[in-house]
N, CA, C and O atoms as a GROMACS GRO file, in nm:
protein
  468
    1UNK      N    1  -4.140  -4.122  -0.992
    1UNK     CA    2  -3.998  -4.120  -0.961
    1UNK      C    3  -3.926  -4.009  -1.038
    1UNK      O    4  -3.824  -3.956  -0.994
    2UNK      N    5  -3.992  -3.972  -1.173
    2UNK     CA    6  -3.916  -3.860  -1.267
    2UNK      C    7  -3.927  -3.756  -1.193
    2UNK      O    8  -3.842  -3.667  -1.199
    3UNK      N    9  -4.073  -3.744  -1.080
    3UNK     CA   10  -4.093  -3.584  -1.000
    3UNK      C   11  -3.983  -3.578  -0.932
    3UNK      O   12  -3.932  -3.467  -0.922
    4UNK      N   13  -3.931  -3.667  -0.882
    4UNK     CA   14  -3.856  -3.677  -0.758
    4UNK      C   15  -3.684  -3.646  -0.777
    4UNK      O   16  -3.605  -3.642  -0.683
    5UNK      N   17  -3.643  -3.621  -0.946
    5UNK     CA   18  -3.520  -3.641  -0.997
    5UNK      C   19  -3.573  -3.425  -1.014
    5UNK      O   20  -3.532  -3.320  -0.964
    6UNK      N   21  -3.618  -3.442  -1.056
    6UNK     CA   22  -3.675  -3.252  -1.098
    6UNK      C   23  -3.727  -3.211  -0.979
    6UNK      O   24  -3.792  -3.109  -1.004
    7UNK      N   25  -3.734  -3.240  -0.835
    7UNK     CA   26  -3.791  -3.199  -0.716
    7UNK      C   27  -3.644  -3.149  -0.662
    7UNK      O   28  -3.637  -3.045  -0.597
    8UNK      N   29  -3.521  -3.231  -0.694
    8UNK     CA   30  -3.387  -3.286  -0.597
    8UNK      C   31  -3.330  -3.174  -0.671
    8UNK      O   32  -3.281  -3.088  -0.598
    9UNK      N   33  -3.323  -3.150  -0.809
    9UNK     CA   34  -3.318  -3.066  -0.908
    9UNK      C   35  -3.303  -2.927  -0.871
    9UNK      O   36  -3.208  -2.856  -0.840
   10UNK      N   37  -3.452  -2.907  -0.886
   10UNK     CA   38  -3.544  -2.728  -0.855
   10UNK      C   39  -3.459  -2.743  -0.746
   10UNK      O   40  -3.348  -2.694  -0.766
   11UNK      N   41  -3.482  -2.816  -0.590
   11UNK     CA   42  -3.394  -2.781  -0.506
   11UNK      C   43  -3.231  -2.718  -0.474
   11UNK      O   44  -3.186  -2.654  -0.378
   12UNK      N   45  -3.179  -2.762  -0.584
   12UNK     CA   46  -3.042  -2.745  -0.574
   12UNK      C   47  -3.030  -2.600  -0.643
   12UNK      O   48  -2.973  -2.503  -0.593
   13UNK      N   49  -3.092  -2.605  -0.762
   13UNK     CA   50  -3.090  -2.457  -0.810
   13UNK      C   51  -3.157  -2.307  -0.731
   13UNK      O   52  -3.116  -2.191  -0.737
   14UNK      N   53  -3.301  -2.377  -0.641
   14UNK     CA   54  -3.323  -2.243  -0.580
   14UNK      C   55  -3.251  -2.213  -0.417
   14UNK      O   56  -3.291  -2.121  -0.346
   15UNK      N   57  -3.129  -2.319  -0.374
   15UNK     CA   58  -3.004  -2.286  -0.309
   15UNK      C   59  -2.944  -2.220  -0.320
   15UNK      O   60  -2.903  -2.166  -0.217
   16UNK      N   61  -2.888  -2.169  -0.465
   16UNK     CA   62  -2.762  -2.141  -0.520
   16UNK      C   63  -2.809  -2.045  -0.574
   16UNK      O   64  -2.816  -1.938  -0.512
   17UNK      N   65  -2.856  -2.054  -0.704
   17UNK     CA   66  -2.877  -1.987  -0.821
   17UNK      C   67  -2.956  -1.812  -0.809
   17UNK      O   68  -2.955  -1.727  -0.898
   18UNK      N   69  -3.000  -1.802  -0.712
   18UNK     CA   70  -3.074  -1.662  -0.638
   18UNK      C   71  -2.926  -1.564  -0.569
   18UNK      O   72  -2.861  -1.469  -0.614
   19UNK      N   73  -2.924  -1.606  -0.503
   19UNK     CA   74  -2.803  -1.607  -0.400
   19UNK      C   75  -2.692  -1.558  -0.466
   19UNK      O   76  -2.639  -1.466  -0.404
   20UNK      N   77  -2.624  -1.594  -0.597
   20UNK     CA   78  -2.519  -1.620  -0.680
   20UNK      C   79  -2.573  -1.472  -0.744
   20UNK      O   80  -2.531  -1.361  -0.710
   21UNK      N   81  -2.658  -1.493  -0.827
   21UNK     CA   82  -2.702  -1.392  -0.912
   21UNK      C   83  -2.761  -1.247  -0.778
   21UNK      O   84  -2.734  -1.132  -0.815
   22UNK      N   85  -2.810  -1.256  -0.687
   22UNK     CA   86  -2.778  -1.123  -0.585
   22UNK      C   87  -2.673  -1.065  -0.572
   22UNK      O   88  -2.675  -0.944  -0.595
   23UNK      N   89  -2.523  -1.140  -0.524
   23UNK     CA   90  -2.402  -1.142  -0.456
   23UNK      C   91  -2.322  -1.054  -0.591
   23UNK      O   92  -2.254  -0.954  -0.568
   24UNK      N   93  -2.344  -1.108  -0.732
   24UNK     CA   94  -2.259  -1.060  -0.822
   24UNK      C   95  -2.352  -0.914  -0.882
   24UNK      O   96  -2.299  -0.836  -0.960
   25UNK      N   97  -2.488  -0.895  -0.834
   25UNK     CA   98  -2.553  -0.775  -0.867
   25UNK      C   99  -2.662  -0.835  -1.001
   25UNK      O  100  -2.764  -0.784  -1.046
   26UNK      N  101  -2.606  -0.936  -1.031
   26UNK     CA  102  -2.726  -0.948  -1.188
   26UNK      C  103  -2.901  -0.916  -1.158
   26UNK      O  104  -2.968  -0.834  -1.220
   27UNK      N  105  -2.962  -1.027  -1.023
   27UNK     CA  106  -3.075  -0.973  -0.978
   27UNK      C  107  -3.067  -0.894  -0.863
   27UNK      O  108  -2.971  -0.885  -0.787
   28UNK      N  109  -3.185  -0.830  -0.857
   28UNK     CA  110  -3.208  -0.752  -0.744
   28UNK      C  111  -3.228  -0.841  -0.657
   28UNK      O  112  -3.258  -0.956  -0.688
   29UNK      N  113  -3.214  -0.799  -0.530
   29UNK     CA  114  -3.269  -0.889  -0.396
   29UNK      C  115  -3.404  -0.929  -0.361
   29UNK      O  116  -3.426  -1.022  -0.282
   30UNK      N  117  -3.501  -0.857  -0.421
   30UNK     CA  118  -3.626  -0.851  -0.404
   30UNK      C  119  -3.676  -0.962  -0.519
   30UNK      O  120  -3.784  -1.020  -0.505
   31UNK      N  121  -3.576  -0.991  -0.647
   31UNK     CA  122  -3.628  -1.063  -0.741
   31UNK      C  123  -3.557  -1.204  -0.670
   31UNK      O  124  -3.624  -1.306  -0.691
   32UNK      N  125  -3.490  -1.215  -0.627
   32UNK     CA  126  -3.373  -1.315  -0.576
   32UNK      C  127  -3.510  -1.374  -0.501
   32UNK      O  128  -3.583  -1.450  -0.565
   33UNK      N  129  -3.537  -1.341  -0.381
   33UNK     CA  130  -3.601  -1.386  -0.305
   33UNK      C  131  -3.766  -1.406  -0.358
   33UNK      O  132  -3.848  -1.457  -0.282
   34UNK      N  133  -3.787  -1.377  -0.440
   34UNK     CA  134  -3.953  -1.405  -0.476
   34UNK      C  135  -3.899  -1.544  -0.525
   34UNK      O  136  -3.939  -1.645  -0.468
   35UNK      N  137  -3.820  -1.552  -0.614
   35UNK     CA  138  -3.773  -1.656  -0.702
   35UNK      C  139  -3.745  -1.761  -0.586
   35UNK      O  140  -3.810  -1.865  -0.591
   36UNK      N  141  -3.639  -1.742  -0.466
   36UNK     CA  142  -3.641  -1.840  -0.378
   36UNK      C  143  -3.787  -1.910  -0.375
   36UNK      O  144  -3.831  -2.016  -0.420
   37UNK      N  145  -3.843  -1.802  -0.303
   37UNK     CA  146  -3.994  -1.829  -0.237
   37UNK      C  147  -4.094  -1.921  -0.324
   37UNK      O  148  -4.178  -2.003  -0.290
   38UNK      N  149  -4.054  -1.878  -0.441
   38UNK     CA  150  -4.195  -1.944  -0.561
   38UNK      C  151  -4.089  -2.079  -0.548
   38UNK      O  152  -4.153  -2.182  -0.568
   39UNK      N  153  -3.998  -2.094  -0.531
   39UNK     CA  154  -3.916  -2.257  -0.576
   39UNK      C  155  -3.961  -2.318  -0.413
   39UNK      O  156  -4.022  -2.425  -0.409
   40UNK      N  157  -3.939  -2.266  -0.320
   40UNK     CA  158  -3.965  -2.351  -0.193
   40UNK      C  159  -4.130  -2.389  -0.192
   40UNK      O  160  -4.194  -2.483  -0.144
   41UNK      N  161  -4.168  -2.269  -0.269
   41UNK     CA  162  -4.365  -2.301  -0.292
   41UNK      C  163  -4.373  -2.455  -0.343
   41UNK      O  164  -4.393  -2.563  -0.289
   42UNK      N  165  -4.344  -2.404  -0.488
   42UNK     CA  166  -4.322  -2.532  -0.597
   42UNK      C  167  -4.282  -2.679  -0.489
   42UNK      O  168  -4.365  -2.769  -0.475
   43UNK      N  169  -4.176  -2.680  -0.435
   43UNK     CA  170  -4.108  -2.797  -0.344
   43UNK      C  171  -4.250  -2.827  -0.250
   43UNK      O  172  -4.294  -2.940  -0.229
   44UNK      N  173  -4.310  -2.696  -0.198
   44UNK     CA  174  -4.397  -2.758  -0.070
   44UNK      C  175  -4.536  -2.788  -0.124
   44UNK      O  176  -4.621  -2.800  -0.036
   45UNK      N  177  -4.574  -2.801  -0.235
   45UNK     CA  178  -4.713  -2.868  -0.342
   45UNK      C  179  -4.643  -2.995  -0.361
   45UNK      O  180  -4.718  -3.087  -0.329
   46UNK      N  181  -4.531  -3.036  -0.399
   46UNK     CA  182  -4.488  -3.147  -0.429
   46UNK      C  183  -4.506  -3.220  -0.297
   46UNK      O  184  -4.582  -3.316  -0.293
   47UNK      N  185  -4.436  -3.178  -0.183
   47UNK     CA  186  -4.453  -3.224  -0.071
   47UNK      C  187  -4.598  -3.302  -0.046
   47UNK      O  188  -4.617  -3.423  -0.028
   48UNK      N  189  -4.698  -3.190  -0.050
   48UNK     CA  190  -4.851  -3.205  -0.006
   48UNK      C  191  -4.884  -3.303  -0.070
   48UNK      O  192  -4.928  -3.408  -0.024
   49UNK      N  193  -4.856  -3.266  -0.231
   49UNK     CA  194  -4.878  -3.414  -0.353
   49UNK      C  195  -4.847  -3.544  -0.287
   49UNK      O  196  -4.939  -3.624  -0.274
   50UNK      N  197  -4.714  -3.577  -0.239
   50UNK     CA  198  -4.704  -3.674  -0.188
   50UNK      C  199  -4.729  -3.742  -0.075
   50UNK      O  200  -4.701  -3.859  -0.050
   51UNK      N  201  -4.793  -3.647   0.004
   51UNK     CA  202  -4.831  -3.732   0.182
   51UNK      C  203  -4.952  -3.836   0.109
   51UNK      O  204  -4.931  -3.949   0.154
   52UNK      N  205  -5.018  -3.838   0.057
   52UNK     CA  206  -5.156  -3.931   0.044
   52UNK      C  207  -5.084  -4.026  -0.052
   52UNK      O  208  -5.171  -4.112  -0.062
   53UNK      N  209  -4.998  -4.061  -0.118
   53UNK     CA  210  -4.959  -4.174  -0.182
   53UNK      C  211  -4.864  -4.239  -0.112
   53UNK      O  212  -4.840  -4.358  -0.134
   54UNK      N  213  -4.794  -4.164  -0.013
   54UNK     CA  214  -4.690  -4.222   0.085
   54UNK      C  215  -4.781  -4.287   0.198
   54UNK      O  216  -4.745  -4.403   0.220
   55UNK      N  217  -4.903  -4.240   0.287
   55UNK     CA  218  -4.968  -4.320   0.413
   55UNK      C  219  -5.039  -4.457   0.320
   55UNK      O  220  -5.065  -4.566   0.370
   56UNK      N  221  -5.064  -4.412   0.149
   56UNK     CA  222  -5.123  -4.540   0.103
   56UNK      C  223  -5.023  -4.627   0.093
   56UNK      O  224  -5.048  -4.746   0.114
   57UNK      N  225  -4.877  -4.582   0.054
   57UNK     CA  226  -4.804  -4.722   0.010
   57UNK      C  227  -4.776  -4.770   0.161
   57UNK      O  228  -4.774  -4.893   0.166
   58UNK      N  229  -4.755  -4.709   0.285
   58UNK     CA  230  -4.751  -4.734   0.390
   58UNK      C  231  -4.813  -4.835   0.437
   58UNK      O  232  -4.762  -4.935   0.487
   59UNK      N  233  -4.999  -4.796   0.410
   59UNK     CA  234  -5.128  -4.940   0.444
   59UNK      C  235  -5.147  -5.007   0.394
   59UNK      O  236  -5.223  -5.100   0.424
   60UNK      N  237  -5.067  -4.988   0.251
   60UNK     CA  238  -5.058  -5.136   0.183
   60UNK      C  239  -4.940  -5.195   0.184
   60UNK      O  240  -4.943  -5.304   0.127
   61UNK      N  241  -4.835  -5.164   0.228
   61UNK     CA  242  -4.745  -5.216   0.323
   61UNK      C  243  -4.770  -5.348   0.404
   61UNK      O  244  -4.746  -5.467   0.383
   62UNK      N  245  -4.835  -5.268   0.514
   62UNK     CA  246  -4.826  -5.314   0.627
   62UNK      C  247  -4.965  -5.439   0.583
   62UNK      O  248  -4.952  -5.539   0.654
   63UNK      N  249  -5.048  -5.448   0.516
   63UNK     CA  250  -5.140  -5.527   0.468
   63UNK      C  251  -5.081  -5.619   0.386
   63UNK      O  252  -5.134  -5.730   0.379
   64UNK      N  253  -4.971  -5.593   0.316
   64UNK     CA  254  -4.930  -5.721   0.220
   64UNK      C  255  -4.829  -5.792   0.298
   64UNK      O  256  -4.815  -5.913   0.277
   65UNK      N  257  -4.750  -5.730   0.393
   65UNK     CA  258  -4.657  -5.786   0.525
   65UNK      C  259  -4.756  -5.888   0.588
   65UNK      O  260  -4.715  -6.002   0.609
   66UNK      N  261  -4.883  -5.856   0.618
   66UNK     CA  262  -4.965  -5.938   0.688
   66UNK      C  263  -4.992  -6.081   0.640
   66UNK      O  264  -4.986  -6.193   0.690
   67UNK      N  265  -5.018  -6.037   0.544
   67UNK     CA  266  -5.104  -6.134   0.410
   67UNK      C  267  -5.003  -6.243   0.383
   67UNK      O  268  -5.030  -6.363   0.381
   68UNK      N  269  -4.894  -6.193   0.365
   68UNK     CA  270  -4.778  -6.304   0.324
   68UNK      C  271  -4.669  -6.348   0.462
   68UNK      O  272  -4.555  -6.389   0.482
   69UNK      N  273  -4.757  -6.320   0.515
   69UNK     CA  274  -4.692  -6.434   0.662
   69UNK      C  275  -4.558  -6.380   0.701
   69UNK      O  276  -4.499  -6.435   0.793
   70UNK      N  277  -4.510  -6.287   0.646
   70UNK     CA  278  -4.357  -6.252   0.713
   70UNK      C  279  -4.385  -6.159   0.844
   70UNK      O  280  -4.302  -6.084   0.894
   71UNK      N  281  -4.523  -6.178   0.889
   71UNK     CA  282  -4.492  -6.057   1.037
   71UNK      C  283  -4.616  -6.174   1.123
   71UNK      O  284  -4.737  -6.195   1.114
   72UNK      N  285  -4.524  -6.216   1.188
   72UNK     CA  286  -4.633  -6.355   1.299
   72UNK      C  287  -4.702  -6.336   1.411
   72UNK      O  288  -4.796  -6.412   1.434
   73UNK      N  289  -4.671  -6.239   1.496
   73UNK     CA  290  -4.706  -6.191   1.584
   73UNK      C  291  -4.772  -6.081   1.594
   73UNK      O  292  -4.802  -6.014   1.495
   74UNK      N  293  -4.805  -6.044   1.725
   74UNK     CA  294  -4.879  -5.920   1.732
   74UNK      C  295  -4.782  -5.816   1.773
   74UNK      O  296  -4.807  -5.698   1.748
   75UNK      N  297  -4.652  -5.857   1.846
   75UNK     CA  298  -4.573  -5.769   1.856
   75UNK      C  299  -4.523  -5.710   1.736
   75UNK      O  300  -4.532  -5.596   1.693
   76UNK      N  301  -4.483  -5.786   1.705
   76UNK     CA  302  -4.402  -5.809   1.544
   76UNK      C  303  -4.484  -5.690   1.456
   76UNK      O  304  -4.428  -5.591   1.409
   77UNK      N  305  -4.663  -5.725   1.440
   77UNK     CA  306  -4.718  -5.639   1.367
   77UNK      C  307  -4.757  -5.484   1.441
   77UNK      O  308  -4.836  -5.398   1.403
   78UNK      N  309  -4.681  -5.487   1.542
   78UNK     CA  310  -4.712  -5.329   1.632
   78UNK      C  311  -4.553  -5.263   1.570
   78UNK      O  312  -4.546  -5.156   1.508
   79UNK      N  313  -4.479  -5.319   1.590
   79UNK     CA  314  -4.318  -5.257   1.536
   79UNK      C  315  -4.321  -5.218   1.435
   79UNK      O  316  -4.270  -5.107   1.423
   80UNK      N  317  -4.401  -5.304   1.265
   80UNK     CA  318  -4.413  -5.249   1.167
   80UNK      C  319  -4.494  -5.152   1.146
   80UNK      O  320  -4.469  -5.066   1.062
   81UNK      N  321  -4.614  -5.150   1.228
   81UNK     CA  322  -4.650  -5.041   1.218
   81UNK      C  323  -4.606  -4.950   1.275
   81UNK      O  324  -4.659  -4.846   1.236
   82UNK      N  325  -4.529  -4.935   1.355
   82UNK     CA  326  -4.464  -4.769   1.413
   82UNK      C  327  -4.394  -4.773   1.313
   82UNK      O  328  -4.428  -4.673   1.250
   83UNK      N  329  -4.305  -4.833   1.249
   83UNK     CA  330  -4.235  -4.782   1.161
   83UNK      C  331  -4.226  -4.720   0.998
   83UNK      O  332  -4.150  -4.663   0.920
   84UNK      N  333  -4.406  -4.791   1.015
   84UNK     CA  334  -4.417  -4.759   0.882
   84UNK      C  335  -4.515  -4.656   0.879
   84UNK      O  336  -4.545  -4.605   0.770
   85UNK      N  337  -4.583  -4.608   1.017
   85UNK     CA  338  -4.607  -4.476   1.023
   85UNK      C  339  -4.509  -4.357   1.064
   85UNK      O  340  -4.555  -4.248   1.028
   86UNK      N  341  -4.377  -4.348   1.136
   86UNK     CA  342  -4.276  -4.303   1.091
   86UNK      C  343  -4.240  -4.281   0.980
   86UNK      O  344  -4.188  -4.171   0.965
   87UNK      N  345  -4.248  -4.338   0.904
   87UNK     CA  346  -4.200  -4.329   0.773
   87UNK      C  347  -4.326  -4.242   0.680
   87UNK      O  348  -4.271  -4.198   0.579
   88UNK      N  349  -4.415  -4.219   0.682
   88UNK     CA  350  -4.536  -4.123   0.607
   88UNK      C  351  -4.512  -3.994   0.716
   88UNK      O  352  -4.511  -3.881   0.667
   89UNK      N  353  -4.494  -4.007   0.854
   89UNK     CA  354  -4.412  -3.918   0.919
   89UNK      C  355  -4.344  -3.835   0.900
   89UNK      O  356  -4.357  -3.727   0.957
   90UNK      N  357  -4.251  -3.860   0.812
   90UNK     CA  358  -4.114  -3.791   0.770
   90UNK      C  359  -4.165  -3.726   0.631
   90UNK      O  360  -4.082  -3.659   0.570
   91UNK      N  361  -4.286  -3.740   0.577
   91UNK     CA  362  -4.320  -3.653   0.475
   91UNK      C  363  -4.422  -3.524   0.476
   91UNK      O  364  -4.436  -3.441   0.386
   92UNK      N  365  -4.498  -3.532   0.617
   92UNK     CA  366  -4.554  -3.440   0.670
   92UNK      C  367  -4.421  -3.336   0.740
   92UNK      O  368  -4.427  -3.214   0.730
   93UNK      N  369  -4.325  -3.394   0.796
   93UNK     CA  370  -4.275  -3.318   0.842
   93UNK      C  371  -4.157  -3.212   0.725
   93UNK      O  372  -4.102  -3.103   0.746
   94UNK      N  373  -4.155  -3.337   0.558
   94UNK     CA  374  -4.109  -3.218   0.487
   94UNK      C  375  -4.161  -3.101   0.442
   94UNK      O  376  -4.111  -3.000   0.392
   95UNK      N  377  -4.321  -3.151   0.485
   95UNK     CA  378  -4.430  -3.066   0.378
   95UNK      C  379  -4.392  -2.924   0.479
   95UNK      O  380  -4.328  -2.825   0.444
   96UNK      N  381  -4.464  -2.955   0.635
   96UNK     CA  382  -4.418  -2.838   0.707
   96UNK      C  383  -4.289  -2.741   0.712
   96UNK      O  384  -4.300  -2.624   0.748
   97UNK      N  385  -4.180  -2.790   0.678
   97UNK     CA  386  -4.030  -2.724   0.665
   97UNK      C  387  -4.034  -2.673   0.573
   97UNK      O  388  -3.984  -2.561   0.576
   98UNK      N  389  -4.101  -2.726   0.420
   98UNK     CA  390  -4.103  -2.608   0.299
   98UNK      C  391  -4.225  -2.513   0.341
   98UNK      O  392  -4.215  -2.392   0.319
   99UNK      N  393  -4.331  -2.560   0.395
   99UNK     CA  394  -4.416  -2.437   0.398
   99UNK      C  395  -4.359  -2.362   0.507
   99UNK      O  396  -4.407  -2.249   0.516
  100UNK      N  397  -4.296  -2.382   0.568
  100UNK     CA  398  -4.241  -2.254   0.678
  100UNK      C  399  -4.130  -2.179   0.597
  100UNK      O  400  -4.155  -2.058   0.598
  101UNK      N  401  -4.017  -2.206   0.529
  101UNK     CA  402  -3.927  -2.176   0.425
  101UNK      C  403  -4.045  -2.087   0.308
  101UNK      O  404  -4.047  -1.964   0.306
  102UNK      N  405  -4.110  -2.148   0.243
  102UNK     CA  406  -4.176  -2.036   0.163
  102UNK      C  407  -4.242  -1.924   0.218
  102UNK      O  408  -4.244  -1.828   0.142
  103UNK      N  409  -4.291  -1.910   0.317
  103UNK     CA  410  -4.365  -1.819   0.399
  103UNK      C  411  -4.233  -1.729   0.492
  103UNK      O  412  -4.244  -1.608   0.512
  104UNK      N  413  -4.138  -1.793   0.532
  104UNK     CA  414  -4.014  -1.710   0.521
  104UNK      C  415  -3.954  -1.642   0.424
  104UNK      O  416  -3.907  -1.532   0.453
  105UNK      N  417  -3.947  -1.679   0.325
  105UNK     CA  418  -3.938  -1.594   0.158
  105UNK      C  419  -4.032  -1.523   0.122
  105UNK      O  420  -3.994  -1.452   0.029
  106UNK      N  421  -4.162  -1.501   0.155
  106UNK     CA  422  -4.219  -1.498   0.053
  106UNK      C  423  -4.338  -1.397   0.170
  106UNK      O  424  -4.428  -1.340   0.108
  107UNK      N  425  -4.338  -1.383   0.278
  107UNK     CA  426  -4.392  -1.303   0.326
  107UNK      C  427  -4.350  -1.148   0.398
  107UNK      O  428  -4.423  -1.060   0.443
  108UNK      N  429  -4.217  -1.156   0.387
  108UNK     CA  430  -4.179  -1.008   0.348
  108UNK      C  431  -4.169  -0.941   0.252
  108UNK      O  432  -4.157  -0.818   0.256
  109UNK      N  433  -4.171  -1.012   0.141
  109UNK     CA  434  -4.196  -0.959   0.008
  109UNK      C  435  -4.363  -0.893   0.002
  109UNK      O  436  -4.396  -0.777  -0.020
  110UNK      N  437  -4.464  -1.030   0.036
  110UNK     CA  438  -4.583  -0.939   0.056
  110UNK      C  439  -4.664  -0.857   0.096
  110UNK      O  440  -4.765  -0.795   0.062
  111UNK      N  441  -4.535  -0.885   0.242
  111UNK     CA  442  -4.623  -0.767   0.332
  111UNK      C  443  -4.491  -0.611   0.312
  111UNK      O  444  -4.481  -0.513   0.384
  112UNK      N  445  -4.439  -0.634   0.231
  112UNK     CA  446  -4.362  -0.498   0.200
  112UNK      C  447  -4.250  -0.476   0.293
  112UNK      O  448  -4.196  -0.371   0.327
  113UNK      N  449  -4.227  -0.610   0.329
  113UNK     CA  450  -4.063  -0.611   0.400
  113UNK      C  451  -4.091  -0.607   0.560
  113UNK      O  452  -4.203  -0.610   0.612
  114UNK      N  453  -3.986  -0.601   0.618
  114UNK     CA  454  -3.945  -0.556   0.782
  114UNK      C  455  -3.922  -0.454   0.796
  114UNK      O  456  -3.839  -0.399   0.723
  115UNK      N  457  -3.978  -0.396   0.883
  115UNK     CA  458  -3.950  -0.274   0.929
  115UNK      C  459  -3.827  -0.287   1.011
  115UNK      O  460  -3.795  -0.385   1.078
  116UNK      N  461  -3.734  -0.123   0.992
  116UNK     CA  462  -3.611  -0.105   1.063
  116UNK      C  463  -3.661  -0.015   1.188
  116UNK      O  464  -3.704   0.092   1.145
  117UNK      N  465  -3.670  -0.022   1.314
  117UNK     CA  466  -3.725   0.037   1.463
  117UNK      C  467  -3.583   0.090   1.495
  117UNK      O  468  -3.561   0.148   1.602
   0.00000   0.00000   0.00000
């Protein structure tokens, strides 16, 4: 839970804090944006970190729901499970949004920018 207070964190600073320091001249643009890129990196390892402890708390979820009689049916136990694979869902789909965001930062820097045609 402490990753998750320093995840919300790093986030807010590599929003701002690049951006701010470009606009007033302190960094260069080229340092601005590596710095983005390595913070959306950082965010999308955390991401990856967490898909395999999120589908586990998910199947043990849906196994201790079973076990203790609060889901009676078979309908009942088809609903929790869509929802509680939805829910490990929504962490694959953060992992993909930071790795597309870092690879947006971070691959014109490597490949030596965009060309102007």
């Amino acid at each position: 839970m402490a990753a998750v207070g320093v995840a919300n964190f790093g986030s807010s600073l590599v929003g701002w804090l690049p951006f701010i320091g470009m606009a007033t001249g302190i960094i260069s643009h080229y340092t601005g944006f590596l710095i983005i890129g390595i913070g959306y990196g950082l965010m999308m390892l955390f991401n990856l970190v967490t898909l395999p402890v999120e589908f586990d708390a998910s199947n043990r979820a849906k196994r201790v729901l079973g076990e203790m009689g609060f889901i009676g049916t078979d309908e009942e136990m088809a609903g929790v499970r869509k929802t509680l694979d939805a829910a490990g869902w929504t962490y694959v789909a953060a992992f993909v949004t930071s790795l597309a965001w870092t690879l947006y930062y971070l691959l014109p820097l490597l490949t030596g920018g965009r060309s102007r045609d």
